[in-house]
C-alpha positions as CSV (number, residue, x, y, z in Angstrom):
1,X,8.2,19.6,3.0
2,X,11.4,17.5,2.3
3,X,11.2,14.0,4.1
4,X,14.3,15.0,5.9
5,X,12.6,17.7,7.9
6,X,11.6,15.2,9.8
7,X,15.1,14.7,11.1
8,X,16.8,16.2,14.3
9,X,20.2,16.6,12.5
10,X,21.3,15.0,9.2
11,X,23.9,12.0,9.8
12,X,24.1,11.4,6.0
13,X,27.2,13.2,5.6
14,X,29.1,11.0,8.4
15,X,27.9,8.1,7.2
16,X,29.6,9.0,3.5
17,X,32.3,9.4,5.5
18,X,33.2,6.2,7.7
19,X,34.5,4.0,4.9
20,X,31.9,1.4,5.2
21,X,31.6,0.8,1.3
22,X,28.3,-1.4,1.4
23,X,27.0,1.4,3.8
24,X,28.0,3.8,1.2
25,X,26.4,1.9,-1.5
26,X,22.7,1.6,0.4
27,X,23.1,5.5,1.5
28,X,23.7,6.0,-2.2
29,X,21.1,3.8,-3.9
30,X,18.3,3.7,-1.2
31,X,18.6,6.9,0.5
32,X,20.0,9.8,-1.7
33,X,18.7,8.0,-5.1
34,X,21.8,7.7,-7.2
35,X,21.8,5.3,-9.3
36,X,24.3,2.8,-8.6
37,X,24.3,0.2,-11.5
38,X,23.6,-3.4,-11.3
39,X,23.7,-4.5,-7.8
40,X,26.5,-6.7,-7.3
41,X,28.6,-7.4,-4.2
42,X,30.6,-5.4,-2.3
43,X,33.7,-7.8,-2.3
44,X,36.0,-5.1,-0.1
45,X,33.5,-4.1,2.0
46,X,35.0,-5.6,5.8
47,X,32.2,-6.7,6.4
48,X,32.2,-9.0,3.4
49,X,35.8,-10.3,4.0
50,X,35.1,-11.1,7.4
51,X,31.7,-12.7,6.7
52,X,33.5,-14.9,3.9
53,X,36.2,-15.5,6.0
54,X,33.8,-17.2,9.0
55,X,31.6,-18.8,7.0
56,X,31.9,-22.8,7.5
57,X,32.0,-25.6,4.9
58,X,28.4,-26.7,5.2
59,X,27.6,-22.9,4.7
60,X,26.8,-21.7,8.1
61,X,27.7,-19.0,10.3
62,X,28.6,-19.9,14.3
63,X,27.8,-17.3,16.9
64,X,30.9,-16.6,18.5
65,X,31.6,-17.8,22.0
66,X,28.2,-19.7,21.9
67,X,28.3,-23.6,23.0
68,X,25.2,-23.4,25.1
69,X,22.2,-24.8,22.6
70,X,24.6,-24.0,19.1
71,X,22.4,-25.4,16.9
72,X,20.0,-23.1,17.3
73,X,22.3,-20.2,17.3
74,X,23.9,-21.6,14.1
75,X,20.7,-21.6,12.6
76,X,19.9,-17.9,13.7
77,X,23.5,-16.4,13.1
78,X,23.2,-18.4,9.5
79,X,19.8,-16.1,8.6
80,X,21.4,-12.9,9.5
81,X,24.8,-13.1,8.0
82,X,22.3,-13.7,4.9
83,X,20.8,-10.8,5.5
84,X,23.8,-8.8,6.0
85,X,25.3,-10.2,2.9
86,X,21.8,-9.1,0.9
87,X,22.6,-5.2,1.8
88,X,26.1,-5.9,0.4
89,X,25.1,-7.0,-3.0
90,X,25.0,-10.4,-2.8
91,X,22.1,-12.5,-4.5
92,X,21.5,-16.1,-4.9
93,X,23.9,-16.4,-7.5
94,X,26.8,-15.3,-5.5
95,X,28.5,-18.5,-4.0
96,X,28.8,-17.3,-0.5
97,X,25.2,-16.8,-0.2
98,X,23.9,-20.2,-2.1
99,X,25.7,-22.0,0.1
100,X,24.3,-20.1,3.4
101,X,20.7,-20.4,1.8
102,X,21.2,-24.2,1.4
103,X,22.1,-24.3,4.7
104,X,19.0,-23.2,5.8
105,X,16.9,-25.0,3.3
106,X,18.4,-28.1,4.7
107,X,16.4,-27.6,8.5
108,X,13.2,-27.1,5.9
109,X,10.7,-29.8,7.1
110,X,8.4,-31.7,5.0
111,X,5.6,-29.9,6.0
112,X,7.6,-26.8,4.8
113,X,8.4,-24.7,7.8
114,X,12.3,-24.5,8.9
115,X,12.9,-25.7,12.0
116,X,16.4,-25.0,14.0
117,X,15.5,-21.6,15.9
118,X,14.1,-23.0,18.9
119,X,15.3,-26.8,18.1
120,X,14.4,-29.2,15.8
121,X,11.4,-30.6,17.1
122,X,9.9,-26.6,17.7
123,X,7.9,-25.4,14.5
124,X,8.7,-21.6,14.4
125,X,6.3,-19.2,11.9
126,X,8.4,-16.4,12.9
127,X,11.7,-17.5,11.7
128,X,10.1,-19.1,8.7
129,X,9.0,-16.0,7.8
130,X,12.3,-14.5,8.2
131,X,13.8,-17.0,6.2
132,X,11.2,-17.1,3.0
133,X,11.9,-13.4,3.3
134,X,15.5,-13.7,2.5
135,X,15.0,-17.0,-0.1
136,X,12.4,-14.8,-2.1
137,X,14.8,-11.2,-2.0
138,X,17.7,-13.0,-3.3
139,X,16.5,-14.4,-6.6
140,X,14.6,-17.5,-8.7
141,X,17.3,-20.3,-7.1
142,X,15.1,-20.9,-3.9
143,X,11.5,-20.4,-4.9
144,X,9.9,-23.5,-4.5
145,X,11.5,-23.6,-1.1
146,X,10.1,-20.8,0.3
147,X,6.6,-21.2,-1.5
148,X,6.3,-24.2,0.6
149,X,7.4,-22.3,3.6
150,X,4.4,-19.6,2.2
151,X,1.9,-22.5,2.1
152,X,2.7,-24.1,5.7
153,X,2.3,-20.6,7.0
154,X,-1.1,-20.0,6.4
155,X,-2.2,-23.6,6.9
156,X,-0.6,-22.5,10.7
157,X,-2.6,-19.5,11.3
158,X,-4.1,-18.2,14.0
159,X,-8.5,-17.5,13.9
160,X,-7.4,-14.2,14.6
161,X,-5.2,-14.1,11.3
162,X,-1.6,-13.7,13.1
163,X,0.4,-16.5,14.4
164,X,2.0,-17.8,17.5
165,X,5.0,-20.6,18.2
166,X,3.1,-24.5,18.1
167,X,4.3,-26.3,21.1
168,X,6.4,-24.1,22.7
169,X,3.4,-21.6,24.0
170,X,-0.2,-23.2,22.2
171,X,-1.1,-25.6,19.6
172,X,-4.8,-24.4,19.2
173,X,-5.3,-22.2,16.5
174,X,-8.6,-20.9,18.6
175,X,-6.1,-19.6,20.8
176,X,-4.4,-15.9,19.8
177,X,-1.8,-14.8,18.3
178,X,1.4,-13.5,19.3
179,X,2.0,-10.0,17.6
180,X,6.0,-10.5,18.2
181,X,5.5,-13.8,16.3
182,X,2.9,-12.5,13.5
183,X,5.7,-9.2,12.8
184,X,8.3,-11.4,11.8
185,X,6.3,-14.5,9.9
186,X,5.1,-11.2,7.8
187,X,8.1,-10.4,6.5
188,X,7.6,-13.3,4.0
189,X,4.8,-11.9,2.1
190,X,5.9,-8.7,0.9
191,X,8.9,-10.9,-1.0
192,X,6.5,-13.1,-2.6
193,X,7.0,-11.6,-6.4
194,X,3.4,-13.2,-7.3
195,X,1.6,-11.8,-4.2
196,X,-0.3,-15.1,-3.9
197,X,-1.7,-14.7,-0.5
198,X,-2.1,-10.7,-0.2
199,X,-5.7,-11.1,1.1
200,X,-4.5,-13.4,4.3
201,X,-0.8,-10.8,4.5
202,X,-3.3,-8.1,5.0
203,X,-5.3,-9.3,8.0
204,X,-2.6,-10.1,9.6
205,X,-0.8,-6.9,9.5
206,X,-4.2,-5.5,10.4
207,X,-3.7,-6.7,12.9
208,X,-0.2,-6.1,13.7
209,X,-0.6,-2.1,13.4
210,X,-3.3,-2.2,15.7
211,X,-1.3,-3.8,18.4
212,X,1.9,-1.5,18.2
213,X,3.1,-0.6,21.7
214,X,1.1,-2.9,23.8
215,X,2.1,-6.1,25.5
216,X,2.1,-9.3,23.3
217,X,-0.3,-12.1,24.8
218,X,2.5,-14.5,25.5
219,X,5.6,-14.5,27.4
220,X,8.3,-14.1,24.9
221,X,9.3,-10.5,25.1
222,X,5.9,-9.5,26.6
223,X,6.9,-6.2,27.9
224,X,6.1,-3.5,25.8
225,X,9.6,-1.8,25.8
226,X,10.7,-4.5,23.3
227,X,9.3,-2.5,21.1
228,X,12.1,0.3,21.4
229,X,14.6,-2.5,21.6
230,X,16.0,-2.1,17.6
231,X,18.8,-4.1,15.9
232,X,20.1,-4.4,12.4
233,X,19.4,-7.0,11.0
234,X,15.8,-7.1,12.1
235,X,15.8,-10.0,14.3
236,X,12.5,-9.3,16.3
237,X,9.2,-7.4,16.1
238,X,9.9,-3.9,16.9
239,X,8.5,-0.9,16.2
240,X,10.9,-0.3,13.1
241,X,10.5,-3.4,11.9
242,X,6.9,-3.3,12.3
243,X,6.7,0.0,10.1
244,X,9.5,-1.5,7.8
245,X,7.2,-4.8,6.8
246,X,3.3,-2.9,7.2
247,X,4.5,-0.2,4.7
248,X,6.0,-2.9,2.3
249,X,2.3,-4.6,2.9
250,X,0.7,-1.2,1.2
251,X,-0.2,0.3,4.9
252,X,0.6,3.5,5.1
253,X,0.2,6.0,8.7
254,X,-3.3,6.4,9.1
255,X,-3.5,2.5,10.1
256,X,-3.6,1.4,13.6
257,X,-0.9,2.7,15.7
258,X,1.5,3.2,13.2
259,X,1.2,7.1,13.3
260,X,2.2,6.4,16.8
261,X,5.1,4.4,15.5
262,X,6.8,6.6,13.2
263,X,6.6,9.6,15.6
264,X,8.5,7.7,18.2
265,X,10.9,6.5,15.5
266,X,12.0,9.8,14.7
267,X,12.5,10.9,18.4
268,X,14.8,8.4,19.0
269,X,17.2,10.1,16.9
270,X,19.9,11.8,18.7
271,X,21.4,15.1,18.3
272,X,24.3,13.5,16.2
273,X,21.4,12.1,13.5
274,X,22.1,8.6,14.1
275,X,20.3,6.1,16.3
276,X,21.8,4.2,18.9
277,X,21.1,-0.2,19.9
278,X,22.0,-1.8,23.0
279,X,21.2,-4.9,21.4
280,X,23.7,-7.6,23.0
281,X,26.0,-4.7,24.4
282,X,26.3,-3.1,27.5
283,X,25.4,0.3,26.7
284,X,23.5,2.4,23.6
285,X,25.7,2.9,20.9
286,X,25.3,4.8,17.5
287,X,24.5,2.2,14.7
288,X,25.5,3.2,11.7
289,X,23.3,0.2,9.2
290,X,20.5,0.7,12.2
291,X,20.4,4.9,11.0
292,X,20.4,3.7,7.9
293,X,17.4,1.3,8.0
294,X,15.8,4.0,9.7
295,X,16.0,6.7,7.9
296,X,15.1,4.3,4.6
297,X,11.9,4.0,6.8
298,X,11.0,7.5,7.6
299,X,11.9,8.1,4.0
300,X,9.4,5.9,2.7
301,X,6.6,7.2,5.2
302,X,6.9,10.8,4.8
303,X,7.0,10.6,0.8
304,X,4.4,8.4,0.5
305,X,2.3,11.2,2.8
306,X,3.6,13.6,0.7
């Protein structure tokens, strides 16, 4: 049985199709297993021009029509232009990005977390994760940032192995975790190239996959229908992005309620093969980077089940 079996209707064709020449690339190299070369970056992609375009002197990225706490969106917007600019080639090397990822190494505390998401005064495992994650992807320039990062994060555990925002919600680390939080501070570990703290990454995303579907244990996106809320770039714990870091961690279906998450993934397609965000919009739209990043996932799943 093919991994794309799986699928309601096959959007691959239409997504060769659109023009989108970093979208083209990923189809290409991560999908349809071409060989594409060296990666390097996809300087006439649009989305490329326009990120290169906006990017500011200091090397951030504003959120557009956001004055209301713009530090914090600054930081935010900054990590996922990164992220964007990663599935279009770009490494550490590449100007555009160093500057971005010195950016955010500059809200980096001397403790080592990075600080900027929820203010300045806020520590914030989840979007330390997030950023190690990108620091480690993109190269050797930035690792002894993010192994401090690494090393503040599992000084800030939870007892139950996950983590939860200091401050804003608890300080004590008898108290439990936040799943929402732990999915996203995971996403450093599976970058780390020495896998220095696999033992503590895998309780934790023990965790995780066992929690899949049900309310989190604080208020931040409690409900569990933030689960089915996905977005490219991954910018909170969802079910995709939950499957997307556990399987990168070594899990594979059988764990927790992951079996339960990739089923759901694939119904979500719709009859057009693609799946749709509402993510800051009005209405459910077809994504075409958000098909892609799923159908990367399912890939991976249904191969490694064989």
């Amino acid at each position: 049985m093919s991994w794309m079996d799986y699928l309601k209707s096959d959007p691959i064709p239409e997504i060769l199709g659109s023009g989108d020449l970093g979208l083209i690339n990923r189809i290409n190299r991560d999908i349809l297993d071409i060989p594409a070369g060296p990666e390097i970056p996809m300087t006439d992609d649009s989305q490329y021009k326009t990120l290169i375009r906006r990017q500011k002197p200091d090397g951030s990225w504003r959120e557009s029509g956001r004055k209301k706490n713009e530090r914090n969106w600054t930081f935010i917007t900054t990590l996922r232009s990164l992220n964007i600019l990663y599935d279009l080639g770009c490494r550490g090397s590449d100007e555009v990005f160093e500057n971005g990822a010195k950016y955010l190494i500059g809200t980096q505390t001397a403790q080592g977390d990075f600080r900027g998401a929820y203010g300045e005064d806020i520590p914030s495992p989840d979007y330390t994760g997030m950023v190690i994650d990108i620091l480690f992807r993109s190269g050797n320039e930035f690792l002894d940032s993010a192994y401090s990062g690494m090393k503040w994060l599992i000084e800030n555990r939870r007892s139950d192995g996950g983590w939860a925002i200091p401050i804003l919600r608890s300080n004590s680390k008898k108290d439990p975790s936040s799943h929402m939080v732990t999915g996203m501070a995971l996403r450093a570990f599976p970058s780390d190239p020495k896998k220095i703290y696999s033992t503590e990454a895998t309780k934790a995303g023990e965790l995780l996959a066992k929690r899949i579907f049900k309310a989190d244990k604080y208020p931040d996106r409690r409900q569990p229908e933030y689960w089915g809320k996905l977005s490219y770039p991954y910018r909170f714990t969802d079910a995709l992005s939950a499957l997307d870091v556990l399987g990168k961690l070594g899990f594979d279906i059988s764990t927790g309620r992951m079996k339960r998450a990739f089923d759901w993934l694939i119904k979500q397609q719709d009859a057009n093969g693609f799946w749709q965000t509402d993510f800051q919009k009005k209405r459910m739209e077809p994504d075409l980077w958000l098909t892609y990043t799923a159908l990367r996932v399912i890939k991976f799943f249904a191969e490694k089940e064989g």
